[in-house]
matplotlib code that plots the C-alpha trace (Angstrom):
import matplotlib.pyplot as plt

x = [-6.3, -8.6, -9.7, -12.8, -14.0, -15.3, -14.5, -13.0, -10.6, -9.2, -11.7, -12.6, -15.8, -16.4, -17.0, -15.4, -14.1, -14.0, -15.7, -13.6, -10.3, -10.8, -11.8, -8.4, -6.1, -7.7, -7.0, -3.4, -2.3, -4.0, -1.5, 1.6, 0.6, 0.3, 3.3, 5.3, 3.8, 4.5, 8.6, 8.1, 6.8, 9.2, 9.5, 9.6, 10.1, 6.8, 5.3, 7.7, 4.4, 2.0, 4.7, 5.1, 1.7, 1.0, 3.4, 2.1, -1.2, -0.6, 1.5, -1.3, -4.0, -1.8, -1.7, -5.6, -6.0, -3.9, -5.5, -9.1, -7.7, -7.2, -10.4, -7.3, -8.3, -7.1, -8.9, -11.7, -9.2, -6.7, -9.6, -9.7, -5.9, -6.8, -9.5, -7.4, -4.6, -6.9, -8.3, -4.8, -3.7, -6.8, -6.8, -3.2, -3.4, -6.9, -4.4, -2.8, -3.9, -2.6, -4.5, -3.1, -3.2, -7.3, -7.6, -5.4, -7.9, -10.9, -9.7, -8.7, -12.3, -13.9, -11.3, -11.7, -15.5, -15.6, -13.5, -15.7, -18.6, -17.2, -15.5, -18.8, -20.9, -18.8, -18.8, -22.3, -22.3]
y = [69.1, 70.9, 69.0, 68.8, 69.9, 65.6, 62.5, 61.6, 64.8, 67.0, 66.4, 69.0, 68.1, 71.7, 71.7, 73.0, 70.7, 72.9, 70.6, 67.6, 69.3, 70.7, 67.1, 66.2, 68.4, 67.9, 64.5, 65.1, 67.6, 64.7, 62.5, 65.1, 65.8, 62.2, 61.2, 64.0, 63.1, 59.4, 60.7, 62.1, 58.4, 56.4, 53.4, 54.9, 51.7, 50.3, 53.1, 52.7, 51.4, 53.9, 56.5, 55.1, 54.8, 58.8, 59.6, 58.0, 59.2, 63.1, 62.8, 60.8, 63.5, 66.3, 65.4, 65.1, 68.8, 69.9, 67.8, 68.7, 72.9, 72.2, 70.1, 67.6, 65.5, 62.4, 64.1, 61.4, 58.6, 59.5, 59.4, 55.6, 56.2, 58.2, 55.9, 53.3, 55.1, 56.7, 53.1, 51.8, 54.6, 54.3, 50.6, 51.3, 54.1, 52.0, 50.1, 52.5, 54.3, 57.7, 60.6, 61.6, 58.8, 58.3, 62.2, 61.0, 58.3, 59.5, 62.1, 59.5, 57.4, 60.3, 61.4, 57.8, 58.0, 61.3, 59.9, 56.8, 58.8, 61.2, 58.9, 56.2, 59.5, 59.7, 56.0, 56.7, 59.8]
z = [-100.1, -98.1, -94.8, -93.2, -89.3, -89.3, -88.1, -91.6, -91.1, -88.4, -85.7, -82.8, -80.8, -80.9, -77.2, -74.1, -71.8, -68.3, -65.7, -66.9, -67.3, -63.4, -62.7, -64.5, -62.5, -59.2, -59.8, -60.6, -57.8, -55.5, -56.7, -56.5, -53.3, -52.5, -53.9, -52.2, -48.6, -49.2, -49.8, -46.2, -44.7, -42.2, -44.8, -48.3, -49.4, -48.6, -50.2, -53.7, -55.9, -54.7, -55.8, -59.2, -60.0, -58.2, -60.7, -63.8, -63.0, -62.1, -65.8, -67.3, -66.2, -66.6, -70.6, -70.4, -69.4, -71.9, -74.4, -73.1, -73.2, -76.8, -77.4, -79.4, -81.8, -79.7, -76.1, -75.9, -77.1, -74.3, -71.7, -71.7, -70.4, -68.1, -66.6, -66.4, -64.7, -62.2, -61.5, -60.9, -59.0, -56.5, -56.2, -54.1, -52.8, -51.6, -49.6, -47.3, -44.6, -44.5, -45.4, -48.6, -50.0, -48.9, -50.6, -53.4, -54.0, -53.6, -56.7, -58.6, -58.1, -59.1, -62.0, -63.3, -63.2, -65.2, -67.7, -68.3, -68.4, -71.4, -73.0, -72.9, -74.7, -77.3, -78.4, -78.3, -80.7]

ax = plt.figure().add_subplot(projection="3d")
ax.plot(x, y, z, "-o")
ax.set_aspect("equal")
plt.show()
C-alpha cells in the first residue's frame, strides 16, 4: 500500500528546521556546560537536582535536533517535551547563583520559548 506525504500517512512538514535546531543545541551545550561546572562546585550535593535536570534537558534537546535534521514525523510532537524540559531545567538553574547556571538558563528560557512558538503554529495549521 502505497503511503501518502499527509497527516493520514508518513508526515514531513516539508520544511527546514535550521533556526530551531541551533536554538536546540545552544540550549543543550548550555546545560552540558552547566552541568559540568556544577561537578566542579564545593558542595556537589547542593547542586545534585540542577545536574539531573542539565542532564535530562541537554538529552531532551539533543533528540530535538536530530529530529528537527530529519524534519521526523514526531519533530513538532517532541517539541512540547522539549518545552517542558527547558522550563524545568530553568526554573532551577533560576535558583542558583553561579554563572553557568544564569547562561544555562537564559538558553533554556529561550529554547523553551522557541519550542512553544513552533509547536503553537502547528496546532494551528
Amino acid at each position: 500500500m502505497e503511503r501518502s506525504n499527509t497527516a493520514a500517512g508518513h508526515h514531513h512538514s516539508g520544511h527546514e528546521h535550521h533556526e530551531l535546531t541551533n536554538i536546540l543545541l545552544e540550549c543543550a551545550q548550555a546545560c552540558e556546560k552547566c552541568m559540568a561546572a556544577c561537578l566542579e562546585e564545593k558542595d556537589v550535593s547542593t547542586m545534585a537536582h540542577c545536574i539531573e535536570l542539565d542532564r535530562d534537558c541537554a538529552e531532551i534537546c539533543f533528540l530535538g535536533a536530530k529530529l528537527a535534521i530529519r524534519d521526523a514525523e514526531v519533530f513538532h510532537s517532541y517539541l512540547v517535551v522539549c518545552e517542558e524540559a527547558c522550563r524545568i531545567c530553568a526554573e532551577e538553574c533560576s535558583k542558583h547563583d553561579h554563572d553557568h547556571c544564569k547562561a544555562c538558563a537564559a538558553a533554556c528560557r529561550r529554547c523553551e520559548q522557541a519550542c512553544h512558538e513552533h509547536h503553537g503554529q502547528q496546532q494551528m495549521a
